[in-house]
Each structure stands twice: as structure tokens, then as C-alpha cells.
N, C-alpha and C positions, 0 to 999 in steps of 0.2 A: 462382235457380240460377246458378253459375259454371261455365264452361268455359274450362278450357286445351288449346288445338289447339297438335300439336307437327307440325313438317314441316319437311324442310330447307332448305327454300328460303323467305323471304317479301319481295314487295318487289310493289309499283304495277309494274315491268318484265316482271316472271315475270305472261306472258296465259295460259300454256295448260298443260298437264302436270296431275300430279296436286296439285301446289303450288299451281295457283289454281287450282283446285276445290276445294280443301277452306278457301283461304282463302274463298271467295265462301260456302260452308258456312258458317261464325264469320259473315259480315256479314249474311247473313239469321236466322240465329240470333237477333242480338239487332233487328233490324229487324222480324219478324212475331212471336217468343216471349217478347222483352224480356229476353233472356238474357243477362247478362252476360260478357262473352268478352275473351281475352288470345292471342298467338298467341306461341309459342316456337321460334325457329329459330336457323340460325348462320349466320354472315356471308357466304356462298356465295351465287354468282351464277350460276357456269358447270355445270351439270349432269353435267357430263364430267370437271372437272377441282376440282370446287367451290370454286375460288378465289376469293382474296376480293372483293366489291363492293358491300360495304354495311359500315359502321366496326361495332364492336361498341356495346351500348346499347339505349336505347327510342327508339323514334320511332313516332310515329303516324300509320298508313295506312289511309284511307280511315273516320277515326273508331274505327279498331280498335289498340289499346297490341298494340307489336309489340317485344320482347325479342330481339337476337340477342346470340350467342355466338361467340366467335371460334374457328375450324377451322384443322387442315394443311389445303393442296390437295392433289391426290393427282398421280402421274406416271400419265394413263393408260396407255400403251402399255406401261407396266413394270409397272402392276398386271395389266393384261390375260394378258401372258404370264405372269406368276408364278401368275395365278389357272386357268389352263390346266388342268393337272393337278386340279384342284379339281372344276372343269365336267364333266370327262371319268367322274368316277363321282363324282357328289354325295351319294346315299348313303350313302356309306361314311365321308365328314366326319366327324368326330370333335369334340367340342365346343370343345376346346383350338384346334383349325383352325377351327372356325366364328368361336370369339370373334376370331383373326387376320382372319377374311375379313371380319368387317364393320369394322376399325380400317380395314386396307388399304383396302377400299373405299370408306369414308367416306360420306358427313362426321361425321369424327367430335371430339366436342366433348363434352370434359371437363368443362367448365362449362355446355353442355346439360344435360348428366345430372344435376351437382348442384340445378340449375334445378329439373328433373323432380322429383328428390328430394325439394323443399324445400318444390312445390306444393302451397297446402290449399285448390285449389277444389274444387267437390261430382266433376269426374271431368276427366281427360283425354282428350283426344282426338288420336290416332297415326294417320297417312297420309301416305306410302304405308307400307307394312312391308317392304319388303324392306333396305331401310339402317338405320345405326348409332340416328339420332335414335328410330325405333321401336324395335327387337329387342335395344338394348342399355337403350332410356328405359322399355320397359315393366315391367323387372325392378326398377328404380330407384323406380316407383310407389309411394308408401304409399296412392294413393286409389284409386275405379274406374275400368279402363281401357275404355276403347273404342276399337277396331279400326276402322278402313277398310282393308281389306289390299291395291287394287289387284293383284289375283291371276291370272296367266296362267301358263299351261303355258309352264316353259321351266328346263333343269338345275338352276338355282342353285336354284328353287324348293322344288326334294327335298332338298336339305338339312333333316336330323332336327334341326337349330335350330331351322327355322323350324315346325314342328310345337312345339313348346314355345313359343316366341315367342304362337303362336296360341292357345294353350291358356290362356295368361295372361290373354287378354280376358274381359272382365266383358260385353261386347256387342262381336260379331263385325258390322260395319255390309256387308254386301255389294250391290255396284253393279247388277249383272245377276243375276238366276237362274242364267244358266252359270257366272257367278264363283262363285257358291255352290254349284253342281254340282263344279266342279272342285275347288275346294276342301276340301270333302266326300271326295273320292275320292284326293287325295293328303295332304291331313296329318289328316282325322278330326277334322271338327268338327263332324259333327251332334251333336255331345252338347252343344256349348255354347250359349249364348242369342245367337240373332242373327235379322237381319232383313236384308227386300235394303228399300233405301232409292232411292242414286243421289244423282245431285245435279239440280240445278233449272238452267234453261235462260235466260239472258236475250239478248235481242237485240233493237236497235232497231225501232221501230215506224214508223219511214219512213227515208227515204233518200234525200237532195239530189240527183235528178239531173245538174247541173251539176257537182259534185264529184264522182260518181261517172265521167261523162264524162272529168273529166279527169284523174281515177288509172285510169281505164283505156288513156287515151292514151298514157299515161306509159310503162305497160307493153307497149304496141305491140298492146293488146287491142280497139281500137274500130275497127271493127264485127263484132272476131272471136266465134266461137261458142267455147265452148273449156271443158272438163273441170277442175277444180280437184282437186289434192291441198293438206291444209292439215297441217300438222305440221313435226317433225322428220324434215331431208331425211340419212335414215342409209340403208344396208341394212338394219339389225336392223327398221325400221320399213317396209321393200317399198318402198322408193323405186327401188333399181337394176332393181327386178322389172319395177312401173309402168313406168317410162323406158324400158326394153327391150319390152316389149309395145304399149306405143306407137307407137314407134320401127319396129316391124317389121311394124305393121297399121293404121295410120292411115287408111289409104288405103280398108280395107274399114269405116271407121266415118263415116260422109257427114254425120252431122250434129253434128259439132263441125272445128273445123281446128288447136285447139292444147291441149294439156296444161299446165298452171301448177303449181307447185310453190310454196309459200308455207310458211316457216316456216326455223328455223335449218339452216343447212348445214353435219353433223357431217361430211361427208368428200366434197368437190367432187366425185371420179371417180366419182361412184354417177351423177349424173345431168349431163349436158354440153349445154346451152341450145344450142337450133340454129331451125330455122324454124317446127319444129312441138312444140318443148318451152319452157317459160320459167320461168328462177328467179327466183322474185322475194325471196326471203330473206325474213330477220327485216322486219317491216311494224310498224307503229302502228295499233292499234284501228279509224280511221276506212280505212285500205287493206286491212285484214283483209278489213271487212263490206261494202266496196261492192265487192273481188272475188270475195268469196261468195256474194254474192247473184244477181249476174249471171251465174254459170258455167250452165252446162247441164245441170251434174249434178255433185256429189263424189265423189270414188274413195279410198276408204279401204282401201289395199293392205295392212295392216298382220296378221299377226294375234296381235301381242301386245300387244292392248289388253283392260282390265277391265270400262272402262264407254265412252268414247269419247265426247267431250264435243261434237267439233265434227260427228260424224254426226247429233248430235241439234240443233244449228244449225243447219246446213242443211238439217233438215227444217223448222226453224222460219219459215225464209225462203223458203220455198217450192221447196227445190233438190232433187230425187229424189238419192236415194244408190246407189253401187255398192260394193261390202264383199269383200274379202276371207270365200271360204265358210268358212274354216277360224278362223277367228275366230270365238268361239263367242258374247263379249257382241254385236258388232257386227253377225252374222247374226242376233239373238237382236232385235235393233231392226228390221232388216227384216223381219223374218218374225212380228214381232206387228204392224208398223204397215199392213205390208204396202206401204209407201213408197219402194223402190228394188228393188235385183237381187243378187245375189250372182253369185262366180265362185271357180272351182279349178282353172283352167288357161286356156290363152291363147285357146281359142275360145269360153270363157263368159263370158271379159271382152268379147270384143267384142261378144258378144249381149246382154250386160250393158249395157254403156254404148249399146248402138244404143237397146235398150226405153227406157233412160232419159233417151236426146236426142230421141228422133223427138217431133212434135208430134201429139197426137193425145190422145183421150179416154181413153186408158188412164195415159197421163204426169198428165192433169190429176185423174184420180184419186189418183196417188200422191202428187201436191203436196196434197190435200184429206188425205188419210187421214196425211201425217206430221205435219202441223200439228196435226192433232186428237189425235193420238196425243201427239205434245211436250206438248201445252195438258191432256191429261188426265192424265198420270204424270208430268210431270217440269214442274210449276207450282210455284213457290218457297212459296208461302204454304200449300199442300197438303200438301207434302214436308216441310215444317217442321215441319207439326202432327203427321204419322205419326213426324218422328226425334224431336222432344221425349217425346211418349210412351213411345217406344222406349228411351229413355236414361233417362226417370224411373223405369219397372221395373227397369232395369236397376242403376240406383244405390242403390233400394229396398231390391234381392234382394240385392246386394253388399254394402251396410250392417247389414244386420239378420242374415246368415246367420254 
């Protein structure tokens, strides 16, 4: 079997989103199924602006042939206000405005799509679906399509495009049960053939004291206790929220003294570094894991996430997590593994984050029960054998029907 995964972004830089998740997808793929895999992107690096940083061409990463395609970059703040009106009754979109909203919004690439078109492995494979490379490449198919939708509640998502867009799928791959609830309920897919899958977890199996010592010196973290947020440092993602609730009750939360922020920084003024907040930005793989590991717990403020890769990290690492309640994948991890707290307003975070820094036999249960939890549902070689099945029905029933 061959697989082509299409996604906007692919490159050894791009650690987290849903562009390396579904590349680490393709490299287990052929690493436990022997599956043969190619990955199709465009030359975009910035997420925001998807401008270019990587030449058009093949180049091969991490063992896997990776195709990009050349893209415009887009003007965000001109697209943002142009798309205004759009956000404001998505509904009411009209197809003629949908196929504009995904040019505008990009990354969109003309020679993507001929790519897509021209593909004759046994299927495709599209993640995330909300941009051009999915909702414009899955009409372009002549083979079977497969769906990862990364799907949360939020305006653009009511767009009656994207209800066709989904419809097209030959296998609807969904992350969480809630993704799959939610999705069910605003574009009507229980009728199609789909599975919840997820992606698989990896993360080292020890960690160099001394190294880790001294990236946490660096950060003004040793011998701090201290809360980690890991992601995109935006508002759309609760960072201003986090940084403000912080900021306004630290003082009743005794068992950590500092909040870290870790990951790109879409717009400085959401969060302002002071004695008890710290930005650490964009990191390298090894300052990622030796500040994750060490925190006292993650706070995942966000609630528009699908499947949320790094809450299941740091259960793998032994970190109890704190989740945003309204986040329905992310609540959906705590409340099977039973590994962290949840919160929907500023006095559940604190109660939140206290349960999950104090020392004590109930924290050392939640460190047992997430690990067990990651090691049972989200083990690569597990998860590989459930999607390969999933996909060879699926290309089965697409081919023969």
C-alpha cells in the first residue's frame, strides 16, 4: 500500500501543530505497516503568513520523500479584516465566497492541487481540513480520500463548504470522541465511514540531569517550581486568559512560583514576562522536554483544540495536566485518564492547578493513571495497526463501490 499525506506545512522545524502530527503519522506508517508514504506540501513555514522557507522540490526528511509546492503568503491583518464579515454569519457563505475564503486564506497552491490530481497511490491522506491544501485538494482526488479534520467549534467551521468538503471523505479519521461528537452535530457525518484514531505519543525515555539543570538555569527556573503552558503564545489559543489569571492569583496557588510559556509568540501583548510569568519562545526539541518534564503540572488554556498532542506528553512524562473545561477533546483526556483537573472560570483554575501541584497521593495517582492511559490508547505500534485496518476498508469499499 501507498500513501500520500497532504498538509501545509512539512519540514524537520515545524515540532507541534497539526503539521507534525500527521507528519509523525506517514513515519510510523511505514516504520510498524511497511507502508509506503510520500508527503505533499507547499513551501510555507510561517503559519500566519505562510511565507516561504523551504525552496520548492523534493527533499527528504526524516527518510520520508517530501514534495513542496510553491504558495502566495497571505497579508494577515488584511485578510483578517476582509474575512470579518464572513465570520460574522458563516452560514449564510455561499460557495462562490467559500471558494474566495480559502484562496484568501491560504496556502494556496496551484501546483499542490495539480500534484493531488495527478496522485495514483492506493489513497490520500488530508490534515488538517480547514485550509486550501485539504477543501480545495480533496475535490482534485481521482483516488480514496482520507480525512483527519482537526475539528473544533468555532464560526469559520459553519461554513456549508465545509460540510461538502467532509462529505467527500472516503474515511473521516477523528482525534477525540468529542471531535467526532462535534462534528456529527454541525456538518452531518454520521453517515459516512469513519473511526476516532488520534495520533501516537513519543517522548524520551530518560533525561540528562545535567542538561536539564542547565536549560533550566538559563531560564531563571532552578530551583523554581513552576506551571508550564506549551504551544502557540496567541489569545485565540488562552494565553492572555492564562497570563491574566495567573497574574491576579498566584499568590493563593503555594505550590508552584512561576508560570512558563513555551512555544511561538503570535502577538507579544497577550503575555509580558515579569517575576512570576516566563517566555521562553520557540525552543529545540531537547529545551522543549527537559522544561516539560520538570514543571509541576501543564495548563492547557486553549479550548480550540481537536486532539492536543502535548497534553498527552505530559502525561507521558509524568506531568498531571490542567485543561481548559470547555474544551471538549482536552476535557475528554482528563476525564478518561482521570490524570489532571479541569477549570471554567478563575476559581477552578486555581483549585485546579493547587490539586495538581500539591504533593501528595492523589497527584501520584494521576501521574500513574496518565501514563497508563498514553501507553494504552495512544502507543504508535497499536494505533498503526487500528489506522491501517481502517484505511484498507476504506479503500476496499471506495474501489469496489
Amino acid at each position: 500500500m501507498k500513501l500520500t499525506f497532504v498538509t501545509p506545512r512539512a519540514g524537520s522545524e515545524i515540532v507541534g501543530g497539526a503539521e507534525h502530527a500527521i507528519f509523525m503519522l506517514a513515519e510510523n506508517c511505514a516504520k510498524y505497516a511497511g507502508i509506503e508514504v510520500e508527503v505533499l506540501s507547499t513551501t510555507s513555514g510561517d503559519e500566519r503568513t505562510w511565507s516561504a522557507q523551504y525552496p520548492p522540490g523534493h527533499e527528504v526528511v526524516a527518510g520520508i520523500d517530501v514534495y513542496r509546492y510553491p504558495n502566495e503568503p497571505i497579508e494577515r491583518e488584511a485578510f483578517d479584516s476582509w474575512a470579518q464579515s464572513l465570520l460574522e454569519s458563516p452560514d449564510r457563505v455561499t460557495s462562490s465566497q467559500f471558494d474566495e475564503w480559502l484562496i484568501k486564506q491560504g496556502p494556496y497552491s496551484p501546483a499542490l492541487l495539480d500534484a493531488i490530481e495527478n496522485c495514483d497511490s492506493d489513497a490520500l491522506v488530508f490534515h488538517p481540513m480547514l485550509s486550501s491544501p485539504t477543501s480545495h485538494g480533496v475535490f482534485r482526488s481521482h483516488r480514496p480520500v482520507v480525512i483527519h479534520p482537526a475539528f473544533h467549534d468555532e464560526p469559520l467551521s459553519r461554513m456549508p463548504g465545509y460540510r461538502n468538503v467532509i462529505q467527500r471523505a472516503d474515511l473521516i479519521a477523528f482525534s477525540t470522541r468529542s471531535e467526532q461528537e462535534l462534528a456529527g452535530k454541525i456538518l452531518g457525518t454520521e453517515l459516512k465511514r469513519q473511526s476516532v484514531i488520534g495520533f501516537g505519543v513519543d517522548a524520551p525515555s530518560s533525561f540528562d540531569s545535567n542538561v536539564c539543570k542547565s536549560i533550566l538555569e538559563r531560564y531563571g527556573l532552578e530551583p523554581s517550581r513552576y506551571a508550564i503552558v506549551v504551544g502557540r503564545v496567541d489569545a485565540a489559543k488562552g494565553a492572555d486568559l492564562c497570563c491574566e489569571m495567573f497574574n491576579s492569583f498566584h499568590s493563593l496557588m503555594p505550590n508552584i512560583d512561576k508560570l512558563v510559556f513555551v512555544g511561538p509568540v503570535s502577538d507579544a501583548s497577550q503575555v509580558s514576562p515579569n517575576g512570576h510569568i516566563v517566555v521562553a519562545g520557540s525552543v529545540d526539541d531537547e529545551t522543549k522536554w527537559a522544561l516539560l518534564s520538570h514543571a509541576q503540572c501543564l495548563v492547557s488554556p486553549s479550548i480550540t483544540e481537536s486532539f492536543s498532542l502535548v497534553v498527552l506528553e505530559a502525561m507521558k512524562v509524568g506531568v498531571p495536566v490542567v485543561v481548559n473545561g470547555l474544551c471538549g477533546p482536552t476535557h475528554e483526556h482528563v476525564t478518561r485518564s482521570a490524570s489532571g483537573a479541569s477549570f471554567s472560570n478563575a476559581a477552578e483554575f486555581v483549585s485546579a492547578v493547587n490539586i495538581c501541584t500539591k504533593d501528595s497521593p492523589q497527584r501520584d495517582e494521576m501521574i500513574r493513571r496518565g501514563r497508563s492511559y498514553v501507553d494504552t490508547f495512544y502507543n504508535w505500534e497499536t494505533l498503526i495497526g487500528r489506522y491501517q485496518e481502517a484505511i484498507e476498508r476504506a479503500v476496499s469499499f471506495a474501489t469496489s463501490s
